[in-house]
C-alpha positions as CSV (number, residue, x, y, z in Angstrom):
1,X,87.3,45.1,88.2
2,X,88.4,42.2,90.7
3,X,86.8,40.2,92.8
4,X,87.9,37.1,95.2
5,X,85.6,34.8,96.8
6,X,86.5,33.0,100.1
7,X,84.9,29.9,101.6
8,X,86.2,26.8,103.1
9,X,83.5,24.7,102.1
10,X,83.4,23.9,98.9
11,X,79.7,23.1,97.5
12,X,80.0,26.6,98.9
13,X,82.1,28.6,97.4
14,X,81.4,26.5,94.7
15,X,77.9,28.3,94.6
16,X,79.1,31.1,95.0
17,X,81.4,31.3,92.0
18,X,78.3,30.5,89.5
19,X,75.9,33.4,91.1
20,X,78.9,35.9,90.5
21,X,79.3,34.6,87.2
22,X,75.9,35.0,86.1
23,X,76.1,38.4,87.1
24,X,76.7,40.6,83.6
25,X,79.2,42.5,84.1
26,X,82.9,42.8,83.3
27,X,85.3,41.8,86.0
28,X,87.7,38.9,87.0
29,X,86.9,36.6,89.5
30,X,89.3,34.7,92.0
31,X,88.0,32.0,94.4
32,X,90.3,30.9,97.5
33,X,89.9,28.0,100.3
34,X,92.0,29.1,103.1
35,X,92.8,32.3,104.3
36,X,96.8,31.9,103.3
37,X,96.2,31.1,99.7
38,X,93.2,34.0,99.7
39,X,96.5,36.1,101.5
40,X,98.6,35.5,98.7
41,X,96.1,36.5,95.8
42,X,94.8,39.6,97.8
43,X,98.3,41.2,98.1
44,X,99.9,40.1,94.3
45,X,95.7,41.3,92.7
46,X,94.5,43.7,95.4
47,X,91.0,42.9,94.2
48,X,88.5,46.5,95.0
49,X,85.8,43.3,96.2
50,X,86.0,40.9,99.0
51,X,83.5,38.4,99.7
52,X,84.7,35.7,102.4
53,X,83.4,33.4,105.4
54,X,84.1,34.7,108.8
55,X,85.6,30.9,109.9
56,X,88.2,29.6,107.8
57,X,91.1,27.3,109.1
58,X,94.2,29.3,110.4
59,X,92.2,32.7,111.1
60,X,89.1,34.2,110.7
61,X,88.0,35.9,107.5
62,X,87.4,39.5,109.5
63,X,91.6,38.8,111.2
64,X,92.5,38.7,106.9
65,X,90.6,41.7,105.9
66,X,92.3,43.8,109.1
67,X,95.4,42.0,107.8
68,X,95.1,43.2,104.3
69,X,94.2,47.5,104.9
70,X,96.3,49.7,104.1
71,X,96.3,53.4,103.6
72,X,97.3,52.4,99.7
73,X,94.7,49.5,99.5
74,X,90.9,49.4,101.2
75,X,88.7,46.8,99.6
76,X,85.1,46.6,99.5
77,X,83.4,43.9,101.9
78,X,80.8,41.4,102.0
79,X,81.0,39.3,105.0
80,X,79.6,35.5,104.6
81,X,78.6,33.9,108.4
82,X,76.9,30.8,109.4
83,X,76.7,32.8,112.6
84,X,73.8,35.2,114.1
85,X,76.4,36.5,116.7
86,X,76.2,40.2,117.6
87,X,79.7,40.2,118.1
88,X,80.7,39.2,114.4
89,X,78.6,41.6,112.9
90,X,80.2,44.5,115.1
91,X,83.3,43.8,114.3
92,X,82.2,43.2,110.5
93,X,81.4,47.2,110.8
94,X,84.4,48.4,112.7
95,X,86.8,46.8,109.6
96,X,84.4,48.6,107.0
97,X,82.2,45.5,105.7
98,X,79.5,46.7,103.5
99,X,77.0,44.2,104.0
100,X,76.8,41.0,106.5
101,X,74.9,38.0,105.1
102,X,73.8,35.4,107.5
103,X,73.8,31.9,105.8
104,X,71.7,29.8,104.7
105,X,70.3,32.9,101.7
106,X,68.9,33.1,98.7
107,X,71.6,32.8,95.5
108,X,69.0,36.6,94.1
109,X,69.6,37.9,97.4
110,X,73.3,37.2,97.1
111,X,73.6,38.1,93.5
112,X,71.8,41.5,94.5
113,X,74.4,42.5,97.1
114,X,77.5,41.6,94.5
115,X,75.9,43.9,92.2
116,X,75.0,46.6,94.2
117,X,78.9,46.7,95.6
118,X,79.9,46.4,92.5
119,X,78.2,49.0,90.6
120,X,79.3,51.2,93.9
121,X,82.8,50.5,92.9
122,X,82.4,51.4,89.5
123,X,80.8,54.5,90.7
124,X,83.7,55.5,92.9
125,X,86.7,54.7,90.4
126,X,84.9,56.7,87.6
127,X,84.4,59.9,90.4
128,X,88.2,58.8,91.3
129,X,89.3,59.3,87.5
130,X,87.6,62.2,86.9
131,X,88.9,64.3,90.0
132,X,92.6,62.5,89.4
133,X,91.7,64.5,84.9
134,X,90.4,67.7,87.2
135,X,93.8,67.6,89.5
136,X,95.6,66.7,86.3
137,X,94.6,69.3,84.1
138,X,95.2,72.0,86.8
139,X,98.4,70.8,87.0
140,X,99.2,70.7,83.4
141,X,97.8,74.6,83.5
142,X,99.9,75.7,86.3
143,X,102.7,74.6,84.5
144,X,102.2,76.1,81.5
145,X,101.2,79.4,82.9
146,X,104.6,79.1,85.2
147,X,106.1,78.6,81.8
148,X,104.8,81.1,80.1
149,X,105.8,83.7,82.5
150,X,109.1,82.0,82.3
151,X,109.6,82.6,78.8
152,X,108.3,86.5,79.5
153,X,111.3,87.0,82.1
154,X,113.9,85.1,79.4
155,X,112.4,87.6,76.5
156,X,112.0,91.0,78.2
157,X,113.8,92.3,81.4
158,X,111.4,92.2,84.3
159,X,111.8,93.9,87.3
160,X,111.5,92.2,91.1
161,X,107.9,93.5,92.0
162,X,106.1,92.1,94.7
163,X,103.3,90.6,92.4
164,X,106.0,88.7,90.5
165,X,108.2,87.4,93.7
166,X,104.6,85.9,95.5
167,X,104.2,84.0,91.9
168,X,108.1,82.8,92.3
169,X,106.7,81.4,96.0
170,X,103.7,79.7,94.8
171,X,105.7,77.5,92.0
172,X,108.9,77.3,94.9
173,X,110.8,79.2,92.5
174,X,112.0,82.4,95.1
175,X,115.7,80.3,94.5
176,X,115.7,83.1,91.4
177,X,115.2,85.9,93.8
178,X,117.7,85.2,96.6
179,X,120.8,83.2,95.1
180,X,122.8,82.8,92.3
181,X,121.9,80.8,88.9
182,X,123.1,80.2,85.7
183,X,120.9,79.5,82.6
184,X,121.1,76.9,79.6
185,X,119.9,76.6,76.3
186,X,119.9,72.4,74.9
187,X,118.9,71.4,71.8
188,X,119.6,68.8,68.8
189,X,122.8,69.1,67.4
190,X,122.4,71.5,63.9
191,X,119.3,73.5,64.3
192,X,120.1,76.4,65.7
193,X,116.8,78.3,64.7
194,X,114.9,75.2,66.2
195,X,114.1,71.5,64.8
196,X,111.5,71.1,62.0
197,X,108.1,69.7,62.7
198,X,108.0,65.8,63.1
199,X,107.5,63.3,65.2
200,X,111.0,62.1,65.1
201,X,112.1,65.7,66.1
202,X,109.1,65.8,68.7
203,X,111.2,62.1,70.0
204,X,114.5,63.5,70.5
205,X,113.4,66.8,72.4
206,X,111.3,64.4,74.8
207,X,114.6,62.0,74.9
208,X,116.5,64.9,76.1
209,X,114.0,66.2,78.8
210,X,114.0,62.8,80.1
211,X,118.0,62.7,80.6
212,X,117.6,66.1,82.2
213,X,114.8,65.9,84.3
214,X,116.6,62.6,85.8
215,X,120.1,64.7,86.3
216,X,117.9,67.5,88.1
217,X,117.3,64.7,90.8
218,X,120.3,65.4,92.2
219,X,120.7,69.3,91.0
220,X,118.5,71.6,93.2
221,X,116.9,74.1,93.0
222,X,116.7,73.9,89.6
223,X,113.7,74.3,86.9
224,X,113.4,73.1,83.0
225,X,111.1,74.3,80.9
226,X,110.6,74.6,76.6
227,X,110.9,77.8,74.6
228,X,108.6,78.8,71.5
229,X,111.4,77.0,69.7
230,X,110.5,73.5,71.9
231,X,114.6,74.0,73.2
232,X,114.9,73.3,76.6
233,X,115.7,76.1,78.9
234,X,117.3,75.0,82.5
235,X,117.9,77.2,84.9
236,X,119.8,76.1,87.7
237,X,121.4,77.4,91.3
238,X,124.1,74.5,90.7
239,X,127.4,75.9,91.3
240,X,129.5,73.4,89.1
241,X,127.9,74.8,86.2
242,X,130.1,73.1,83.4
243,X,129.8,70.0,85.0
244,X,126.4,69.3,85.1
245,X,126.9,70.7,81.3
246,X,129.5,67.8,80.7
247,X,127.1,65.2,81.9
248,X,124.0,66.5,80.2
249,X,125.9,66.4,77.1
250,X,127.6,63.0,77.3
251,X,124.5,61.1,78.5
252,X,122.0,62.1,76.1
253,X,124.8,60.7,73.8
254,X,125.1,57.5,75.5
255,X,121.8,56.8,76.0
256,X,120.3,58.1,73.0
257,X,123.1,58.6,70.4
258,X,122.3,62.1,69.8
259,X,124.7,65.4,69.8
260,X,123.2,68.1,71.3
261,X,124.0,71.9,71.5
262,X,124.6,73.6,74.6
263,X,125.2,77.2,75.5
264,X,125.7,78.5,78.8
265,X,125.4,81.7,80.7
266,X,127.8,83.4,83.0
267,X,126.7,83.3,86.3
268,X,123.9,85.7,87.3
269,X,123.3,87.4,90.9
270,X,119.8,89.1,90.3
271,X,116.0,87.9,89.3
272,X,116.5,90.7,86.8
273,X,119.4,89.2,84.7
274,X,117.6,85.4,83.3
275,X,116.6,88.2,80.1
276,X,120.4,88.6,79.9
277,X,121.6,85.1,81.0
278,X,118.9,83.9,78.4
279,X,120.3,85.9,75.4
280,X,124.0,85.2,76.3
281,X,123.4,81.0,76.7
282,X,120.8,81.5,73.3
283,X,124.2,83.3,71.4
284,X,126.7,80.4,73.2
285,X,124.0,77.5,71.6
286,X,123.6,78.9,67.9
287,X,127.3,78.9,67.7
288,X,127.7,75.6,69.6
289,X,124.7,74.2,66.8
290,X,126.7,75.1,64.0
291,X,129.9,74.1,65.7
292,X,132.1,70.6,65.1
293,X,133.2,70.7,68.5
294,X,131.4,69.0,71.6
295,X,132.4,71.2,74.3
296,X,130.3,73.3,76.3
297,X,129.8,76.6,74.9
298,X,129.4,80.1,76.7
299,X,129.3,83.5,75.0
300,X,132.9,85.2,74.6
301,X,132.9,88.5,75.6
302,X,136.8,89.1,74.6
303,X,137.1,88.1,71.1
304,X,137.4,91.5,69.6
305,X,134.8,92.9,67.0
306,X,135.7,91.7,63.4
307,X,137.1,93.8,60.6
308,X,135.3,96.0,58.7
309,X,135.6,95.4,55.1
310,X,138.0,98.6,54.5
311,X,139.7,97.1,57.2
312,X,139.7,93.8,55.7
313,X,140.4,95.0,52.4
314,X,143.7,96.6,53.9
315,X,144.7,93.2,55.6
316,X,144.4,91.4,52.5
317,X,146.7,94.4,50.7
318,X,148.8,93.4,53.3
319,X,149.2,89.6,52.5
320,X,148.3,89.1,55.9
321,X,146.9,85.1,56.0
322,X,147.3,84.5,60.0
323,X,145.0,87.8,60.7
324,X,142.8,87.0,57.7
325,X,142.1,83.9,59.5
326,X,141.5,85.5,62.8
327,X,139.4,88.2,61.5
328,X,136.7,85.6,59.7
329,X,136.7,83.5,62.8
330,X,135.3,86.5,64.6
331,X,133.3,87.6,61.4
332,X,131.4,84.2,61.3
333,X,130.2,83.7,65.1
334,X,129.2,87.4,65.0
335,X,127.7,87.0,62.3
336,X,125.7,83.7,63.8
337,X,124.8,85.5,67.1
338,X,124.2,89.3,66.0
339,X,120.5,88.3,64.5
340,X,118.7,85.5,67.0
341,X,116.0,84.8,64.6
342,X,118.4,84.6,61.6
343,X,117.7,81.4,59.6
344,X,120.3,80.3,57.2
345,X,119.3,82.0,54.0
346,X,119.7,85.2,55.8
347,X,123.8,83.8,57.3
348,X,124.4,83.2,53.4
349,X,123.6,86.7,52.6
350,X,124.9,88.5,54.8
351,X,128.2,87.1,54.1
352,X,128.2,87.3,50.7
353,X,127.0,91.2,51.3
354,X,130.5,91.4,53.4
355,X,132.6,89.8,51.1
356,X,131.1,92.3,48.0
357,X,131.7,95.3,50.3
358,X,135.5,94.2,50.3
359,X,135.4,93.9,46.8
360,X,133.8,97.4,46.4
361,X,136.8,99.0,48.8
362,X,139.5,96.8,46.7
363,X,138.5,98.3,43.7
364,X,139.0,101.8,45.4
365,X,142.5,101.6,46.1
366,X,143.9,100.1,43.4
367,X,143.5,99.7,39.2
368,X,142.8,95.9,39.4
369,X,140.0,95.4,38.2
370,X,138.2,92.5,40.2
371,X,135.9,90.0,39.4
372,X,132.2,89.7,41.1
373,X,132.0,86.7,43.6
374,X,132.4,83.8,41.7
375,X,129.1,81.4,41.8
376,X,131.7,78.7,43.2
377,X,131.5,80.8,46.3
378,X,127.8,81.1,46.2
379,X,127.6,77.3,46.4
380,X,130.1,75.9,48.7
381,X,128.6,78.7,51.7
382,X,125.2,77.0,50.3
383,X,126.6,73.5,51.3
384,X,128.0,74.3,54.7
385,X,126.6,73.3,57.9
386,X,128.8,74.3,60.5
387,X,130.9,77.2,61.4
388,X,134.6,75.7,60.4
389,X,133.3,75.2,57.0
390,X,131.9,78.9,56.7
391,X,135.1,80.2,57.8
392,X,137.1,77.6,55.3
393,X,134.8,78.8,52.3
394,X,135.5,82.6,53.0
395,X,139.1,82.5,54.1
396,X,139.9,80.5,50.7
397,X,138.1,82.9,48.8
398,X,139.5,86.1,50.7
399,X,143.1,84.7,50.3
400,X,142.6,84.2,46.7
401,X,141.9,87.7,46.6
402,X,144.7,88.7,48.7
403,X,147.3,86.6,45.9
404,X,145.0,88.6,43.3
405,X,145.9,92.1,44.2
406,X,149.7,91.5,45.3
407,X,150.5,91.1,41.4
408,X,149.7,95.0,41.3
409,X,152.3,97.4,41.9
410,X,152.4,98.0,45.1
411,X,153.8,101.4,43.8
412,X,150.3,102.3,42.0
413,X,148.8,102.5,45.1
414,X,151.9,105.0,46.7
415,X,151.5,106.3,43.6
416,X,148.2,108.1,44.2
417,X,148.8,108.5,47.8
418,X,151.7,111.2,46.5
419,X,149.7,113.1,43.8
420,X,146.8,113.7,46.9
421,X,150.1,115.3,48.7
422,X,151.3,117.0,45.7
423,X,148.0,118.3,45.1
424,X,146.6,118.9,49.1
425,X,150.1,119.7,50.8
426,X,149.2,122.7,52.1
427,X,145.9,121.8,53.7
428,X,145.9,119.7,57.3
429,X,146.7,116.7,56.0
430,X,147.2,113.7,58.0
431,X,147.9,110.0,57.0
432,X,144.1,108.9,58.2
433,X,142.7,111.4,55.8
434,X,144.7,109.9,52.4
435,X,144.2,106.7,54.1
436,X,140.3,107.0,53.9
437,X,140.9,108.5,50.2
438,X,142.7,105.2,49.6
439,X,140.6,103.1,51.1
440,X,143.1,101.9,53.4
441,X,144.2,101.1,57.1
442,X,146.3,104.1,58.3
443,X,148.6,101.6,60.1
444,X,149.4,99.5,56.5
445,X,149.2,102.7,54.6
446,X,152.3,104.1,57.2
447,X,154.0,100.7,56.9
448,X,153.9,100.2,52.7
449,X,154.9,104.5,52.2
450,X,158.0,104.2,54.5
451,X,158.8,101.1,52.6
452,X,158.4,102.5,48.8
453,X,159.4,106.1,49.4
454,X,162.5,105.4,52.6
455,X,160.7,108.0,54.4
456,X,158.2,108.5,57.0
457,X,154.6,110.0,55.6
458,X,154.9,113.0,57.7
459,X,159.2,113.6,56.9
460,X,157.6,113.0,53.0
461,X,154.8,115.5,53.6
462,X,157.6,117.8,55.4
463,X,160.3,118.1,52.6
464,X,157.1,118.3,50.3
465,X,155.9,122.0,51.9
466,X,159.7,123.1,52.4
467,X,160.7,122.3,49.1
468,X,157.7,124.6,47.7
469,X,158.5,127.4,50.2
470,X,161.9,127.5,49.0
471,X,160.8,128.0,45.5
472,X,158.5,130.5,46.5
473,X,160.9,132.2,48.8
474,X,163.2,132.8,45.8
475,X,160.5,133.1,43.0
476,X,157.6,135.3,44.9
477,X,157.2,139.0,46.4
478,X,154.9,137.1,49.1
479,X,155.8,137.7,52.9
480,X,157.5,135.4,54.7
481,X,154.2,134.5,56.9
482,X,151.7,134.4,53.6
483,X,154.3,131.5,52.4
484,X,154.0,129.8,55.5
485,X,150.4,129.8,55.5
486,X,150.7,128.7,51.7
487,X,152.3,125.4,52.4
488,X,150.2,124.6,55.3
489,X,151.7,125.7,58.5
490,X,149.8,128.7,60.5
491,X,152.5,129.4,63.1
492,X,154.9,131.7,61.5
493,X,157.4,130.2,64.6
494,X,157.0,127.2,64.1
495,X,157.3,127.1,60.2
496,X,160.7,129.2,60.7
497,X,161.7,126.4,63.1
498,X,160.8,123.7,60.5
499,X,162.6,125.1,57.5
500,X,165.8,126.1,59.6
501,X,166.2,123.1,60.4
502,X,165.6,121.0,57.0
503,X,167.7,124.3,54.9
504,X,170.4,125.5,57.5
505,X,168.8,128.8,57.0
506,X,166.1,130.9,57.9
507,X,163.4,131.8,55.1
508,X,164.9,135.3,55.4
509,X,168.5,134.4,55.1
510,X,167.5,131.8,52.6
511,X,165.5,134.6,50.6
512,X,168.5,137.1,50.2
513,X,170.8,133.9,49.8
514,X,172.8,134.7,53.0
């Protein structure tokens, strides 16, 4: 607590000083001869006590206190006269004074009135503090209850009911209702399922908050808040989305020499969509976590769906490396945002369940036999950290298997795919059903059977049934339309049309050897 004592006179103020120092309590205590140099300490200290002299050279002690109010700053006052003027003591009252001593008085009488003013200020301050904790508190509860709702509307679709837009209104948040917004996701660098415990970790997530917070100056409407993960959620009406990303991003470097993650939404036109805009910018920051790249990242919506491992299996048949590549580009970030609350022990797994399935579909379709995963494998997806290195850990391995396989005979493979039409010609049998039987990709099977055998799969399947109608024309008593149906066709027309056209003859004519 301060205090300043002013008197002209010095014996006086003199005086003065000792009674207030034998007072026993804890304050600091300035003393001041003339009103300017009283001025100048009142306005650097703002001392919560006054005690001056009504005359004092250059203006009266009641013209400094009027001088010195403010709405910020309104001191107690004890007014010191020499004077029993009706006039002084009127005025003492219109400028607030709390007391009016009329010299000559007693030092106990003047020590009593210190201390009663002063224990009235202590008084006041501690009621001050403890509505400023009550005003605090309620603030810090309003907050988190906006929060919380906040995270409700990112984790679960909530419709627009009236209820819900009257609580938008009373945090100033209808913005969400009535305009556009996009939404972020921010957090360290690396942590895609959210930083560990720590106080170092409980550092940078304040550090970025701060840089936000300051950018949001300037960006209205717009509201930040903290998931259960402590990553900070922004949503924002700004319209130059990416570049409020940019700057996020590069000052939170700058300033505090972190990398941070960042996914973004698209842009969303309804109060209904921050549940989608929240699980599109959480997919765009787990990939942007795990990513080397800086860049702001948004969910891609025209990637393509990765292979599936018969699929994959086929490619790799195929020696394919430039689609190999593309495929576990896609399988990896799918594979980072299809589970949210995936940690990494779960990513490991999952690809190593992918690249076994391959395995299982390679050992189908051909008479290599093929090794389990090597532990090498095992370990370097172990090691990485971000999503280049996954991809560079699988693609290695997946290539290796691709060189693995080609040193088969390609032949093996057409092979079987003949014996199945030897053995099924006569049923409906199209190239996606001896594909599946071979574990294959119809499109590769199509491409490797016109280059082993010269012909087209269906021309092959063709000259298969004519050739056994022929032999049956000339070998059988069956009628011409129980052949047909024999070797798989069920239009009697249409097989007459087919085998003219291969032979030169009808069936009949070929039967009697016209």
């Amino acid at each position: 607590m301060k205090l300043i004592l002013i008197e002209d006179e010095p014996d006086s103020l003199m005086g003065m000083k000792h009674a207030v120092e034998s007072i026993n309590m804890d304050m600091i205590l300035y003393t001041a001869g003339t009103a300017e140099s009283a001025l100048e300490i009142i306005e650097e200290q703002q001392p919560e006590l006054i005690v001056t002299d009504i005359m004092l050279p250059g203006m009266t002690g009641l013209d400094l206190v009027e001088y010195c109010r403010s709405e910020s700053y309104g001191p107690k006052v004890i007014i010191v006269s020499g004077y029993n003027d009706f006039e002084y003591a009127r005025r003492s009252l219109q400028i607030g004074a709390m007391d009016y001593l009329l010299k000559p008085y007693s030092t106990e009488d003047f020590i009593a009135k210190i201390e009663k003013t002063l224990l009235l200020i202590g008084r006041e301050e501690s009621l001050s503090g403890q509505m400023k904790h009550q005003q605090a508190y309620a603030e810090i509860g309003n907050r988190m209850m906006r929060d919380n709702d906040l995270i409700d509307f990112c984790f679960k679709q909530t419709p627009l009911e009236e209820h819900i837009y009257q609580r938008l209104k009373l945090w100033h948040l209808e913005w969400l209702a009535d305009q556009a917004y996009s939404l972020f996701v921010m957090d360290t660098k690396g942590y895609p399922e959210g930083k560990p415990e720590g106080r170092e970790y409980t550092i940078q997530t304040f550090a970025i908050g701060n840089i936000v917070q300051e950018l949001l100056l300037e960006q209205q409407p717009s509201i930040l808040f903290k998931d259960p993960k402590n990553r900070w959620v922004l949503l924002t009406g700004e319209e130059s989305v990416e570049g409020l990303a940019v700057r996020i991003i590069n000052e939170v470097k700058q300033y505090h020499k972190l990398d941070i993650a960042l996914g973004a939404s698209s842009r969303m036109q309804r109060f209904e969509s921050i549940h989608d805009a929240y699980e599109e910018a959480m997919t765009a920051f787990r990939i942007h976590s795990l990513s080397a790249e800086t860049s702001v990242f948004y969910e891609s919506k025209d990637e393509g769906d990765y292979s599936s491992p018969e699929e994959m299996a086929s490619i790799l048949k195929a020696k394919d490396e430039e689609l190999v590549q593309l495929k576990v580009h896609r399988f990896i970030r799918q594979t980072i945002s299809v589970e949210l609350g995936a940690g990494r022990n779960d990513r490991v797994r999952g690809i190593l369940n992918y690249l076994s399935d391959i395995i299982v579909c390679l050992r189908k379709s051909s008479s290599k036999d093929l090794e389990e995963i090597p532990m090498s494998v095992w370990e370097s997806l172990d090691e990485c950290h971000t999503l280049e290195q996954y991809e560079e850990v699988v693609c290695r391995y997946l290539l290796h298997l691709s060189e693995k396989i080609s040193s088969m005979s390609l032949n093996a493979v057409i092979e079987r795919a003949l014996q199945l039409i030897s053995r099924r010609y006569m049923e409906d049998l199209s190239l996606q059903i001896i594909a599946d039987e071979l574990s294959l990709h119809p499109v590769w099977l199509s491409q490797l059977f016109k280059k082993e055998t010269g012909q087209t799969y269906m021309d092959f399947l063709t000259s298969t049934r004519i050739e056994q109608a022929k032999k049956l024309l000339r070998e059988s008593s069956l009628k011409v339309y129980e052949i047909a149906e024999s070797v798989g066709y069920h239009d009697l027309q249409h097989f007459g049309s087919v085998f003219k056209k291969r032979v030169g003859q009808t069936p009949k004519e070929f039967r009697y050897g016209r």
